[in-house]
N, C-alpha and C positions, 0 to 999 in steps of 0.2 A: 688659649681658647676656653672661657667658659663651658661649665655644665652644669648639667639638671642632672639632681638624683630623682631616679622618681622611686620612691616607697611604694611596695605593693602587700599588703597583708595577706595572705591568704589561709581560708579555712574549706575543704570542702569545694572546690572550684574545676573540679576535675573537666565537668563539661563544658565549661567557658574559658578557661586560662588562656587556651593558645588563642583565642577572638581577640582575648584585651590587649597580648603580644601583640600579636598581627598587626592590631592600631597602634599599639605605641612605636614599632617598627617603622612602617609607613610615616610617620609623624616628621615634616623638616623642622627642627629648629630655630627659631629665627636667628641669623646672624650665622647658621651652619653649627652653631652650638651642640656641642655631645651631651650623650647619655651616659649615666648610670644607672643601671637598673636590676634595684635591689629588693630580691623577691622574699619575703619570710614564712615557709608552711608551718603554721599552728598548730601543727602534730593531727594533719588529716586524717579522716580512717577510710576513704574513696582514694583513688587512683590518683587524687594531686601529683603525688608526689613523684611517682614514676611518668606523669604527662611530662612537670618541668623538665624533668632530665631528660628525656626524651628529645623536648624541644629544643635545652641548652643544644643540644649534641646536633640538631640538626639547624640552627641558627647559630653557628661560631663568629657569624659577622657582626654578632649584638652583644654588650658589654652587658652578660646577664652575671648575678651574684646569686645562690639561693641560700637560706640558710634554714635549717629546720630544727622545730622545738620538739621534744622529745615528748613533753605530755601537753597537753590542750591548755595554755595559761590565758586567752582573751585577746581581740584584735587589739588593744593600749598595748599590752605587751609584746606585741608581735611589732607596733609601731614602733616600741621602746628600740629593740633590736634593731630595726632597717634606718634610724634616723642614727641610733652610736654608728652604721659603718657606713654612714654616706662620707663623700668624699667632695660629691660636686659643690658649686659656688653657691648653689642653689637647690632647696630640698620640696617635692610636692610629694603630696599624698596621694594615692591611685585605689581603687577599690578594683577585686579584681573579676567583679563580676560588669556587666557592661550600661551599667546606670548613667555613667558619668563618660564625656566623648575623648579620648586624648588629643584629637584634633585641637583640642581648645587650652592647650598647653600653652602654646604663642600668647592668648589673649592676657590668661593669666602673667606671664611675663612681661609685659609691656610697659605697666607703672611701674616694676622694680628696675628694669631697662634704664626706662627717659629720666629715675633717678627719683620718683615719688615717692616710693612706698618701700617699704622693710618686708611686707608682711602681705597678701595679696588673698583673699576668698571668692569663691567663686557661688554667687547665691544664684539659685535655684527659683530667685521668686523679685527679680529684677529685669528688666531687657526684654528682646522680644525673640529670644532663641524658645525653637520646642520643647514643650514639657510635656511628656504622658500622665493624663488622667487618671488617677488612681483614688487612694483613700480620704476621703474628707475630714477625719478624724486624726488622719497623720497629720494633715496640714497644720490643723489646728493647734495640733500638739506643737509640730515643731515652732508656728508662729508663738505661741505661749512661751516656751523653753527660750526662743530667739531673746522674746521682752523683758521675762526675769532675767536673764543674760546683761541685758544691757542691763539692767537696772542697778544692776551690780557691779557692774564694770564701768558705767559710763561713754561707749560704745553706741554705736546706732545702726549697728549691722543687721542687714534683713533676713541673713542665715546663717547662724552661728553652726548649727549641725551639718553643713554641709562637708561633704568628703574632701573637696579641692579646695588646701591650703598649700600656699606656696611660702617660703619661707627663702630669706639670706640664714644660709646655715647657720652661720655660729652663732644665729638667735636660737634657734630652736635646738640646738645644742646646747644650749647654755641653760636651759629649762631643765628642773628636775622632777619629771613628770613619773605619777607614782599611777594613774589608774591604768590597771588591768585588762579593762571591757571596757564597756561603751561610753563612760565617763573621760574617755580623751577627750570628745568636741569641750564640752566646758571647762575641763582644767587647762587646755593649753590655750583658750580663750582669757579664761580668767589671770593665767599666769603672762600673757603674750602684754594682757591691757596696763599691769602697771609694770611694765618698762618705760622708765625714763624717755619724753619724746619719740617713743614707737610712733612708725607709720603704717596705718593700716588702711588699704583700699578694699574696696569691692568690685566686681565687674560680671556681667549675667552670663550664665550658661547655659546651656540643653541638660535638660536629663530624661534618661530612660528607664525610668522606676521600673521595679518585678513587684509582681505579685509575691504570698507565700507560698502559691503554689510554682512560681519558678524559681524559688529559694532566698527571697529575701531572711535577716534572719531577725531581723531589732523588734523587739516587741515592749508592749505598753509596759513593762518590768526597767527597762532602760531610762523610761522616760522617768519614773523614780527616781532613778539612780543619778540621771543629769539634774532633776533638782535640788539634792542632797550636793551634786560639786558643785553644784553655780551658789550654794550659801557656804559649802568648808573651805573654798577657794576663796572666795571675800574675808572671809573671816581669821580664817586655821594658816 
């Protein structure tokens, strides 16, 4: 039987972790497909850490992993770790705050399913699922960041920054992905595009943005830092 690892970074999450459980919990798999669900604390300084354990201890019916980093090394690094000990058929990315719905894990799956797609993103700015009104200036950013992207990669994806990638593991396995922080969306973009006949889909999602006053944490510093890997990525 197939499964989904889902990747969960976390920094900092102490008030939301057990919500995002709860939904990925709740979540059928199409086809009855399992879970792995493999959680990484980035060396929290709030109560993350004793929530998970908590949780594990009171969910024993959920294939939960955790694994925790000793000093604060960047959510790429935190990915780095949960995508070395996935194990399922199949690897997504989860943020573990509650932006992004797990409900919409199936929709994700679907092209790799019927046999389309290697590679599956879930944009935020396709479809006609809900989106919360937030910043104008993010938008902007991230449609900018999106178009250098492509322009580099040759791609025509409408959200290259988005959280929900789905991946046939031993692609994303097989990436030797070196950023730290917030430079994953673009390096494992820019590294996924020149794979020999990759397939990549898109398909639209809901999201439920935060504010920074309920803890978002990417700021305009990042957005730097993804245009410096969408040109070392092309290039280096």
């Amino acid at each position: 039987m197939p499964t989904l690892s889902i990747i969960i970074p976390v920094y900092n999450e102490a008030n939301t972790i057990h919500l995002i459980l709860d939904k990925i919990k709740s979540v059928v798999l199409t086809g009855n497909m399992t879970k792995q669900i493999v959680i990484v604390n980035d060396a929290s300084t709030d109560a993350t850490k004793e929530k998970l354990v908590n949780y594990k201890q009171e969910n024993l019916d959920m294939p939960i992993q955790i694994f925790n980093h000793e000093v604060n090394r960047g959510k790429g690094a935190a990915l780095h770790t949960g995508i070395a000990k996935a194990t399922g058929d199949f690897v997504i990315i989860q943020d573990a705050d509650l932006e992004y719905d797990p409900n919409e894990y199936n929709v994700l799956l679907q092209p790799i399913l019927d046999g389309f797609a290697d590679v599956v993103y879930g944009s935020r700015f396709m479809g006609g699922k809900p989106h919360r009104i937030l910043f104008f200036w993010h938008s902007v950013g991230n449609k900018f960041l999106t178009g250098l992207s492509n322009a580099f990669t040759n791609l025509n994806l409408t959200d290259m920054e988005t959280c929900y990638k789905l991946f046939k593991r031993e692609i994303i396995q097989s990436l030797k992905l070196k950023e730290k922080r917030f430079g994953f969306e673009p390096e494992v973009t820019a590294k996924i595009s020149k794979i020999k006949e990759i397939k990549i889909y898109e398909v639209g999602i809901s999201y439920y943005g935060r504010s920074y006053s309920e803890g978002k944490k990417i700021s305009w510093k990042d957005g730097f830092r993804a245009i410096y890997c969408i040109m070392k990525y092309k290039f280096f």
